[in-house]
matplotlib code that plots the C-alpha trace (Angstrom):
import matplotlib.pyplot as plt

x = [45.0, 41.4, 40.9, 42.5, 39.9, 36.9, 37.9, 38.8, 35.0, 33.6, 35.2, 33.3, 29.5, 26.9, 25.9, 24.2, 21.8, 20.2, 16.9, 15.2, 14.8, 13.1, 9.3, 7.6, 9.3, 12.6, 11.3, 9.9, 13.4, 14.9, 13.2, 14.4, 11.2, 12.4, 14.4, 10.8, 9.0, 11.2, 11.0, 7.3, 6.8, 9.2, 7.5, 4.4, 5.5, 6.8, 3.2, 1.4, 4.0, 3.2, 1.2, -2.5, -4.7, -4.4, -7.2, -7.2, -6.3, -6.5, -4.6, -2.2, -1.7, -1.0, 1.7, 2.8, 3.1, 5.0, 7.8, 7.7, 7.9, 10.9, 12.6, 12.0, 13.7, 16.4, 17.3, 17.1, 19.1, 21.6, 21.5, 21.7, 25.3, 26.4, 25.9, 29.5, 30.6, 27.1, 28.0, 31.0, 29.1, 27.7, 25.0, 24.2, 24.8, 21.9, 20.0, 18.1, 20.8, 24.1, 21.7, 21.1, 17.4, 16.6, 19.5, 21.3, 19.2, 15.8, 16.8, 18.3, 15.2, 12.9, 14.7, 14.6, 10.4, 9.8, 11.7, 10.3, 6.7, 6.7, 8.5, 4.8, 2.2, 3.9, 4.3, 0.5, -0.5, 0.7, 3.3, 6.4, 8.4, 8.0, 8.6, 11.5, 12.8, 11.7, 13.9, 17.0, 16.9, 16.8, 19.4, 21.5, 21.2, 21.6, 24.3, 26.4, 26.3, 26.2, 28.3, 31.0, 31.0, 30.3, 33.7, 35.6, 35.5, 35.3, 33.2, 30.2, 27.7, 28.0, 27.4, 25.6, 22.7, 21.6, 19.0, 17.9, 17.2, 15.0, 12.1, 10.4, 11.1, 9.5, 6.1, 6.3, 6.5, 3.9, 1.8, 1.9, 3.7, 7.0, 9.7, 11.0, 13.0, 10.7, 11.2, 14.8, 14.8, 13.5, 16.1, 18.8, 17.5, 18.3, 21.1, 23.1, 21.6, 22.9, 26.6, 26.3, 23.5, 25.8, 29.1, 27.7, 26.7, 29.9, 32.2, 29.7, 30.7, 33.7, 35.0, 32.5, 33.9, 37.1, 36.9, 34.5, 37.2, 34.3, 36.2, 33.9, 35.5, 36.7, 38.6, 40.7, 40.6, 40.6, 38.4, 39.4, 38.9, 35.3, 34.1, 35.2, 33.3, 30.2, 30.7, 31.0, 28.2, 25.6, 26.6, 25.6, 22.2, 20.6, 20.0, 19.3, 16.7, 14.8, 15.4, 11.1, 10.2, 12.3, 10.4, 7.2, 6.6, 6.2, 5.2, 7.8, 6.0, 8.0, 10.8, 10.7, 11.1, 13.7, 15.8, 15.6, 16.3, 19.2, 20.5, 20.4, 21.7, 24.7, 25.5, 25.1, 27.7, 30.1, 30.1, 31.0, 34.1, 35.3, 35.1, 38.2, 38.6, 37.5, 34.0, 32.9, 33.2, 31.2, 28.0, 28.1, 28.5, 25.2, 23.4, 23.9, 22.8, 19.5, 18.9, 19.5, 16.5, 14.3, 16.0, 14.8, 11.7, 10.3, 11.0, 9.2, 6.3, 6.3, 5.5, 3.3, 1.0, 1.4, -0.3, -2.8, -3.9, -3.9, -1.8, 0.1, -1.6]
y = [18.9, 19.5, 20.9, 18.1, 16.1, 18.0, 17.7, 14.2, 13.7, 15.9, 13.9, 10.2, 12.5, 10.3, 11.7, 14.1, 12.5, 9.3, 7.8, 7.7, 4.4, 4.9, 5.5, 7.6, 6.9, 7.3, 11.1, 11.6, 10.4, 12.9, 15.5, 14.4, 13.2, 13.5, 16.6, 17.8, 16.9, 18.9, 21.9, 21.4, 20.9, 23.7, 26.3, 25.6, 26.2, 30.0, 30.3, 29.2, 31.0, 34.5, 36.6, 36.8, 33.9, 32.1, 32.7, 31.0, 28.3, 27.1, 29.4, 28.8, 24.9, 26.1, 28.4, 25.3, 23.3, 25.9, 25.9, 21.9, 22.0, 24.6, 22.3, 19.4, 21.4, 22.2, 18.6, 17.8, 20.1, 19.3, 15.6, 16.8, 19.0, 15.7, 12.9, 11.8, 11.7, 10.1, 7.2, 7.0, 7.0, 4.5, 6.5, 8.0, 5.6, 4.1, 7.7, 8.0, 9.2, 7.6, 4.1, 5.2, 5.2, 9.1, 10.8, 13.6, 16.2, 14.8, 15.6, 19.4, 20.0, 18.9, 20.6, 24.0, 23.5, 23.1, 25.9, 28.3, 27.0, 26.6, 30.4, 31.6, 30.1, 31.4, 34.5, 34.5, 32.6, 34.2, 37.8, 38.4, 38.5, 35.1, 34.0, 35.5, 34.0, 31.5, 32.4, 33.1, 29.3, 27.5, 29.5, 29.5, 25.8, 24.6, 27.2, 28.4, 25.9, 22.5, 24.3, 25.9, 25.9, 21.8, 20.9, 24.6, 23.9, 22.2, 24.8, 24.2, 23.0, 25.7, 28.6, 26.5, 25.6, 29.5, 27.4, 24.4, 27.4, 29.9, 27.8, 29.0, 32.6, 32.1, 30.2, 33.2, 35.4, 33.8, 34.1, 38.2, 39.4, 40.7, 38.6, 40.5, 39.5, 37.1, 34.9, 34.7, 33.3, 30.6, 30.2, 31.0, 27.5, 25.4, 27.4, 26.9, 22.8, 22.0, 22.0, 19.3, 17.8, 16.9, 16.9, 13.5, 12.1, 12.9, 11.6, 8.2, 8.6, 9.6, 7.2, 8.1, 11.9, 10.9, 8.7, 11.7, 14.3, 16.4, 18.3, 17.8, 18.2, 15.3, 14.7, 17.8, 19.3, 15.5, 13.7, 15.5, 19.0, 18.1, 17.0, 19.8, 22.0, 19.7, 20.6, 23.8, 24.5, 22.2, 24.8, 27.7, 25.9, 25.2, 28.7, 29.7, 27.3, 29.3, 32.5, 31.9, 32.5, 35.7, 37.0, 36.6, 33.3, 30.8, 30.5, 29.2, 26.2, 25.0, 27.2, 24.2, 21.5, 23.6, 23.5, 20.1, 19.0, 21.4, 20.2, 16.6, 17.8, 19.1, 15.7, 13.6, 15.8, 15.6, 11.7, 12.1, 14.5, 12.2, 9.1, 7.8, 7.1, 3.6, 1.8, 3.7, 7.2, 6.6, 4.7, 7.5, 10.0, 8.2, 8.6, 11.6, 12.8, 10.2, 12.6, 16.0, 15.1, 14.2, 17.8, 19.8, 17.8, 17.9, 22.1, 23.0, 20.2, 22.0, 25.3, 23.8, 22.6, 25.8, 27.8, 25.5, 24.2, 28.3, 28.1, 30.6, 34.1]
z = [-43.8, -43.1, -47.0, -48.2, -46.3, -47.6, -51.1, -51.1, -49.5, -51.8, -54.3, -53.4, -53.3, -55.0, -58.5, -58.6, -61.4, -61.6, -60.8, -57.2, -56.4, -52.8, -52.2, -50.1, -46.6, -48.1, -49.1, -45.7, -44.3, -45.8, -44.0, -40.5, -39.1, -35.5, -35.5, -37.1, -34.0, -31.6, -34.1, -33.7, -30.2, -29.4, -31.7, -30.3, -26.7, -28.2, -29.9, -26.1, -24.4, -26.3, -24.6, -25.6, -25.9, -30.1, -31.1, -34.4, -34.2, -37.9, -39.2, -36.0, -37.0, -40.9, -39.5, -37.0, -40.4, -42.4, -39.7, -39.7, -43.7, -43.2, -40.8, -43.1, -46.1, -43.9, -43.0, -47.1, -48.0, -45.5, -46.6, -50.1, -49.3, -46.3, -48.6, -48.4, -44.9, -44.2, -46.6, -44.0, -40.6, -39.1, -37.9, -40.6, -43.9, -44.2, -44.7, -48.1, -50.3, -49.5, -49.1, -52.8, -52.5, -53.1, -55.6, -54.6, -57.3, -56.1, -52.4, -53.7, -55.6, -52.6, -50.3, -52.0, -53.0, -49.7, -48.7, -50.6, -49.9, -46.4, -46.1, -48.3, -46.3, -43.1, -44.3, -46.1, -42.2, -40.0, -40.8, -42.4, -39.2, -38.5, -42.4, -42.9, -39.2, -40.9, -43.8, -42.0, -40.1, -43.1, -44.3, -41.2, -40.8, -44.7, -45.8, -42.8, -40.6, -43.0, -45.7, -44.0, -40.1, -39.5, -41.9, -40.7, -36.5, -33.5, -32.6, -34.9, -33.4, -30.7, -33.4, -35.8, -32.6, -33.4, -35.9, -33.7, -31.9, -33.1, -33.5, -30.5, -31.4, -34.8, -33.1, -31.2, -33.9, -35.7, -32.8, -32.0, -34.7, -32.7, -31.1, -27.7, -25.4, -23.7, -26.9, -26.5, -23.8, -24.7, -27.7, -25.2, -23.6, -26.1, -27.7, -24.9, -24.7, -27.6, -27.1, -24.1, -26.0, -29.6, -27.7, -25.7, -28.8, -30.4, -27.5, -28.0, -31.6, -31.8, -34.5, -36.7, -36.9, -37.4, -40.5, -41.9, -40.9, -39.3, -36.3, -33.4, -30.4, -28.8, -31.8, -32.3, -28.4, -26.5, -24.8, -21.5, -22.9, -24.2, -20.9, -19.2, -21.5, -21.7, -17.6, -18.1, -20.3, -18.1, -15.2, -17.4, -18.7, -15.0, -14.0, -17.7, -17.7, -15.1, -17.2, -18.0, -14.1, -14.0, -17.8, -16.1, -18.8, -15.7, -12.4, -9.9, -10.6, -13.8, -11.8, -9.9, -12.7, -14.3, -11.1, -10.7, -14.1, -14.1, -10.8, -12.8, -16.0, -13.9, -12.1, -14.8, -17.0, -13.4, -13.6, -17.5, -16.0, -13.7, -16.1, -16.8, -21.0, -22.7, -22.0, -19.4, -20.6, -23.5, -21.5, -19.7, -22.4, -24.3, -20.7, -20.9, -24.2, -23.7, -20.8, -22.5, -24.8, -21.6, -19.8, -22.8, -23.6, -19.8, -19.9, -22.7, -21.9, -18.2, -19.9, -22.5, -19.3, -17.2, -19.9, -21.4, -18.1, -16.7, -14.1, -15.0, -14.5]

ax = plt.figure().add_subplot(projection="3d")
ax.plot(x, y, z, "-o")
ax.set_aspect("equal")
plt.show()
């Protein structure tokens, strides 16, 4: 049984006490340096993307900060609650904590300062719409997704992507104050790429879930089942990546590179489909999500550029 799982994992978490033993690039680890990135890259585009020109900049890169700090916290805390199944992955045991460089306290303690201090200066930077959006991702991201949803159901990472995906809303926020519908859209961009996105990875692997006991799909619906829906949701993200054209965000310039990138999503996820299992299937699954970072990377960058370079009026 799947409880039976959890508590035998829970069981084998590092102790909680004990002396940190890594210096500072094991602390920065911790935060997810490269999940950090994206949050910033992807908040900016909402704060660009607003309507109205920034015009303060300073206090516009403290508030750019505050979310990456949030994000950060997020990604200790998570570590903090994961530490056992990522002593079990492969891709994940050599991370600060189950490596036995940072203990499990130091990362809890960390993650909750930063928290609380990066949800302050937003809130004293920018307004308290975009702090306590703020608010709610860390909370959404560290509690009900890495606490209950990612060991509960295969379908966790398709509810649990609301976080990964409010970044933009919150730059936005930050930026005006408000957070219409405009601002959705772009969260409705990557909430709907991250199901293809983490389904890839978890088909490439797959082993690794297993001997955790974490229920991603392909190893409680199948292999075929999670390729169909990997299929299924790339047909749904290629016209909603053009959702910014039809919002008046874009001109049918980055309609253009959203199309295109959506039309390659698509085939790429139909050679997955008609992959027969073994070696092949997973080459093709970690094609796939190598591209999904380029697909989501080369939308926002295309909006990034239409608005800072004014070509869209």
């Amino acid at each position: 049984m799947m409880s039976d799982q959890i508590s035998s994992n829970n069981s084998s978490k590092p102790k909680a006490g004990g002396t940190a033993l890594g210096g500072t690039r094991d602390y920065l680890a911790l935060l997810k340096p490269r999940v950090m990135s994206l949050v910033i890259f992807t908040a900016l585009v909402g704060m660009v993307a607003a309507p109205g020109p920034v015009d303060n900049w300073p206090l516009a890169l403290i508030s750019l900060l505050a979310i990456a700090v949030g994000a950060g916290a997020s990604g200790a805390l998570n570590m903090w609650w994961d530490a056992d199944i990522d002593a079990i992955m492969s891709r994940t045991k050599l991370r600060p904590i189950p490596a036995g460089k940072v203990a499990r306290a130091e990362a809890f303690g960390l993650g909750l300062f930063l928290s609380c201090f990066a949800v302050i200066i937003l809130a004293l930077a920018a307004n308290y719409l975009a702090a306590g959006l703020l608010a709610f991702t860390i909370f959404f991201y560290a509690v009900i997704y890495s606490m209950f949803l990612k060991r509960a159901t295969p379908q966790n990472i398709v509810i649990g992507g609301a976080a990964g995906a409010l970044p933009p809303v919150v730059g936005w926020a930050a930026a005006t104050g408000t957070a219409p519908l405009e601002a959705w859209a772009l969260f409705a961009i990557i909430f709907v790429w991250t199901p293809p996105h983490f389904w890839a990875l978890s088909i490439y692997k797959v082993g690794d879930y297993e001997a955790a006991g974490i229920p991603m799909m392909p190893n409680v619906r199948g292999l075929a089942s999670t390729k169909k829906q990997i299929f299924a949701y790339s047909l749904l993200l290629a016209p909603i990546g053009v959702l910014p054209v039809f919002f008046d965000m874009a001109s049918w310039g980055y309609g253009v590179v959203a199309m295109l990138m959506g039309v390659w999503f698509v085939w790429r996820a139909l050679f997955l489909l008609r992959q027969p299992e073994g070696s092949p299937t997973d080459k093709a699954a970690g094609r796939l999500f190598g591209f999904s970072l380029v697909y989501l990377s080369s939308l926002f960058a295309a909006l990034l550029i239409e608005h800072w370079a004014g070509l869209h009026l």
